[in-house]
C-alpha positions in Angstrom: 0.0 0.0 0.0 2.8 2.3 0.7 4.9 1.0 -2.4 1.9 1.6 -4.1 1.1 5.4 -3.2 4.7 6.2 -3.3 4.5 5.3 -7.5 1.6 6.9 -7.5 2.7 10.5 -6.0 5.9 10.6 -8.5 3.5 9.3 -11.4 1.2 11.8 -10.8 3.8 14.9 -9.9 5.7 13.8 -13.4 2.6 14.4 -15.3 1.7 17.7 -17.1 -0.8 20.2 -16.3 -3.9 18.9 -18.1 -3.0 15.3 -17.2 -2.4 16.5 -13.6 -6.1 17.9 -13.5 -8.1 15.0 -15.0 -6.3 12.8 -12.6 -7.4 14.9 -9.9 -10.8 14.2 -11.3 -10.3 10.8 -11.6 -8.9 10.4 -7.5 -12.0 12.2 -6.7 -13.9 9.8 -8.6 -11.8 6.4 -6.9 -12.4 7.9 -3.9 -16.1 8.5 -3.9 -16.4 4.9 -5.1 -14.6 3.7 -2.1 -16.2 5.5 0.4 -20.1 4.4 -0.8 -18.5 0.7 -1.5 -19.9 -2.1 1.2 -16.5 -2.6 2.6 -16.3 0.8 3.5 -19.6 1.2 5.2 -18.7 -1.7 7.5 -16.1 0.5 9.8 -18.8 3.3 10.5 -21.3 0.7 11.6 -18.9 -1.0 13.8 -17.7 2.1 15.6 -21.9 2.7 16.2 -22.2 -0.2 17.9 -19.5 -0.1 20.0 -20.2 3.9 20.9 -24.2 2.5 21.5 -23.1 -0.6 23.6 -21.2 1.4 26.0 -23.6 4.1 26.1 -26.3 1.3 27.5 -24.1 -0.5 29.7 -22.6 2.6 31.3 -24.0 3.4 34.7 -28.0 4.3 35.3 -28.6 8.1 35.7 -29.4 8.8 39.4 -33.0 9.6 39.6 -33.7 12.2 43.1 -36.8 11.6 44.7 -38.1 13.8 47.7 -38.8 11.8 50.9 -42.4 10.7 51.3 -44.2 10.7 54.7 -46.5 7.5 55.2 -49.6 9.8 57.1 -51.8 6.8 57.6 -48.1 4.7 59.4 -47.5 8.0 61.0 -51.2 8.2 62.4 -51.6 4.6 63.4 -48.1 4.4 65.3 -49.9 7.3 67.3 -53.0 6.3 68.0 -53.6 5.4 71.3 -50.6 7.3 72.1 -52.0 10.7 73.8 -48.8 11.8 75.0 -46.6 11.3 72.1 -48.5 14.2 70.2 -47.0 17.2 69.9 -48.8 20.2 72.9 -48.8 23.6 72.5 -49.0 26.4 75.5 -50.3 29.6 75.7 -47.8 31.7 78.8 -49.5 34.6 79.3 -47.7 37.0 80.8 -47.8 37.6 84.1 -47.2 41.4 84.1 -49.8 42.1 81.6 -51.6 45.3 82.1 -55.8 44.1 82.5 -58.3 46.8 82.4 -59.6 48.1 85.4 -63.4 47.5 86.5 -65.4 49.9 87.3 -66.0 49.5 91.0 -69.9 50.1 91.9 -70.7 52.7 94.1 -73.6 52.6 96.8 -75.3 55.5 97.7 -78.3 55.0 100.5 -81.6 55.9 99.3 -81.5 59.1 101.7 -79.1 60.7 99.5 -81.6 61.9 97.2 -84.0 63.1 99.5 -81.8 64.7 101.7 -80.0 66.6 98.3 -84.1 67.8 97.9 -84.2 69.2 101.0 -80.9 70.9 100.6 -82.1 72.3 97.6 -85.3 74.1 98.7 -84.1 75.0 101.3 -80.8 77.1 99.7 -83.4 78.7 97.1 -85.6 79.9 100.0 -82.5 81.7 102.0 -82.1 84.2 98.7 -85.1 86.0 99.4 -84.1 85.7 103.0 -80.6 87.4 102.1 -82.6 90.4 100.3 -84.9 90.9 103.2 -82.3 90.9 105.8 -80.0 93.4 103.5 -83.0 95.9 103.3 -83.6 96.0 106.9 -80.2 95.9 108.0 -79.1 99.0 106.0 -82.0 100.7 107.9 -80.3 99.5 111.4 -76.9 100.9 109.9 -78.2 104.0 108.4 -80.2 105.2 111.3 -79.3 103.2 114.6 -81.5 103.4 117.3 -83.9 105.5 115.2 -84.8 102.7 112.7 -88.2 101.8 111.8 -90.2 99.1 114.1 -90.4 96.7 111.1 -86.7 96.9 110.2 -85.7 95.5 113.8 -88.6 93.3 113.8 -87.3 91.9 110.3 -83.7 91.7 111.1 -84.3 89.6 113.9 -86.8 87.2 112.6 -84.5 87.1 109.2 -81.5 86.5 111.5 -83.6 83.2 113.4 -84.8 81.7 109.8 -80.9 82.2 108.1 -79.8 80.1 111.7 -82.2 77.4 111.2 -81.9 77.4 107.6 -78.2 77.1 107.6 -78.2 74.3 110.3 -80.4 72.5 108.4 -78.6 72.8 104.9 -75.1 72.3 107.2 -76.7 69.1 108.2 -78.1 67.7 105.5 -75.0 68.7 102.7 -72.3 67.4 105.4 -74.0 64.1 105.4 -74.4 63.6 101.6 -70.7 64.5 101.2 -69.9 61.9 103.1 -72.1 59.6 101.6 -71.0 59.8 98.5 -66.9 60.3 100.0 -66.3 57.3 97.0 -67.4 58.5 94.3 -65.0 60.2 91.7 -67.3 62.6 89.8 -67.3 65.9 91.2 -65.6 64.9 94.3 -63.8 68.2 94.5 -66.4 70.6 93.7 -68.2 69.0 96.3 -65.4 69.1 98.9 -65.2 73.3 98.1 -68.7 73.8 98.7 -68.5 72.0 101.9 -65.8 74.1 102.9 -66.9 77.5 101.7 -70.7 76.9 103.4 -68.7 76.0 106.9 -66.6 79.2 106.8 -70.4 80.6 105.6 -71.9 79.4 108.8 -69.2 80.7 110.7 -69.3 84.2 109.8 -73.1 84.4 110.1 -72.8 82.8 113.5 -70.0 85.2 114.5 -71.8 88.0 112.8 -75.0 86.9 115.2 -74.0 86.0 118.3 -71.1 88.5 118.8 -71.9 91.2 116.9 -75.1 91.6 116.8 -75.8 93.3 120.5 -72.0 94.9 120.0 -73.4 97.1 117.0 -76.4 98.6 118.8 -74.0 100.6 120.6 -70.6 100.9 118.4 -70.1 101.9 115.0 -67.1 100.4 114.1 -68.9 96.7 115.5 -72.0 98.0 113.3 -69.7 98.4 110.2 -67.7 94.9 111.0 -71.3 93.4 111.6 -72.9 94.4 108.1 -69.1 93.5 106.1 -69.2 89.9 107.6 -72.9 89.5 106.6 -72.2 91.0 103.4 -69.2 88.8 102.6 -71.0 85.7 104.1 -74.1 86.2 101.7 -72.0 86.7 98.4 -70.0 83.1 99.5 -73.1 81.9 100.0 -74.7 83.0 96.8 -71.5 82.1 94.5 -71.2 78.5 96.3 -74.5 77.6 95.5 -74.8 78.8 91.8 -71.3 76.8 91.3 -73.0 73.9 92.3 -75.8 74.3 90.4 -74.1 75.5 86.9 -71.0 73.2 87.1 -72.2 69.8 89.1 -74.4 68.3 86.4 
């Protein structure tokens, strides 16, 4: 074969152009003719083979499967099992703010009919307060030479404001303690109190001490008529703060 291609390379290189070509043709020709013969053929289908045998008997591709859970193995391997199962607790906090309840507040069923009381019986002192005001300007514009009626007045006035204020004294010092608990309008209840008291001591100052001092003395008449004065408008203001801002 080598012998043979040797020849055939100096044949072929002694040649002249025009030979040279057609025996290009005619190699391309051979060629052609050996490739598509049957002998040829066989080395292409031996060399499939082989590449196909080793393709199949070469290891199995690895096939990945996620892990299964058997529910009705996992279920009967816990029945009858109680404890096995899985618990869950609820901790609560132990410093967890709760909202307050509103704490009830009892109040006897005197409270109301004492606050009536106390009620009529403030409205009735105003015209009380004008009366004695009118008759004791007489006593301090005149003295001893006041009209009959004006002393009369005054003293009767003086008697009714007493009892009046002992009464109201009573009855509002009682409800404020009654209702001592509850929240709503404890202050303004608490000033009243106090304001009334320093009321009922003026007027009872004003009375008892003053009162026989200013028949004779100027000065104790003016001190007598600026107490009452002062002890009417406290009074007069306490009450209307009461009524306009304890709703």
């Amino acid at each position: 074969m080598g012998t043979s291609c040797l020849v055939f390379r100096v044949t072929w290189a002694a040649r002249p152009t025009g030979r040279r070509l057609a025996a290009v043709r005619n190699l391309r020709q051979l060629v052609f003719v050996y490739l598509c013969s049957e002998r040829f053929m066989i080395v292409p289908g031996v060399l499939c083979l082989l590449i196909g045998g080793a393709a199949v008997s070469g290891p199995a591709p690895v096939q990945l499967r996620a892990p299964t859970l058997d529910t009705v193995a996992l279920v009967s391997s816990l029945r009858g099992q109680p404890d096995s199962m899985p618990r869950w607790k609820l901790n609560i906090a132990t410093d967890t703010i709760r909202p307050r309840r509103r704490r009830a507040i009892e109040i006897s069923e005197w409270y109301s009919r004492r606050l009536t009381i106390h009620r009529y019986v403030a409205y009735a002192t105003i015209p009380i307060f004008a009366l004695q005001y009118a008759a004791g300007n007489q006593l301090y514009t005149k003295g001893a030479g006041a009209p009959t009626w004006a002393k009369t007045m005054h003293r009767v006035g003086a008697t009714a404001l007493a009892g009046m204020f002992t009464v109201n004294t009573v009855t509002g010092a009682w409800n404020w303690w009654d209702s001592r608990s509850a929240p709503q309008g404890r202050v303004l209840r608490t000033v009243h109190a106090l304001t009334m008291l320093g009321a009922d001591a003026a007027f009872t100052y004003a009375g008892a001490k003053l009162s026989n001092e200013a028949e004779t003395s100027g000065d104790k008449r003016r001190l007598h008529r600026t107490i009452a004065l002062a002890s009417m408008g406290v009074s007069i203001a306490s009450g209307l703060a009461m009524k306009i801002m304890n709703r």
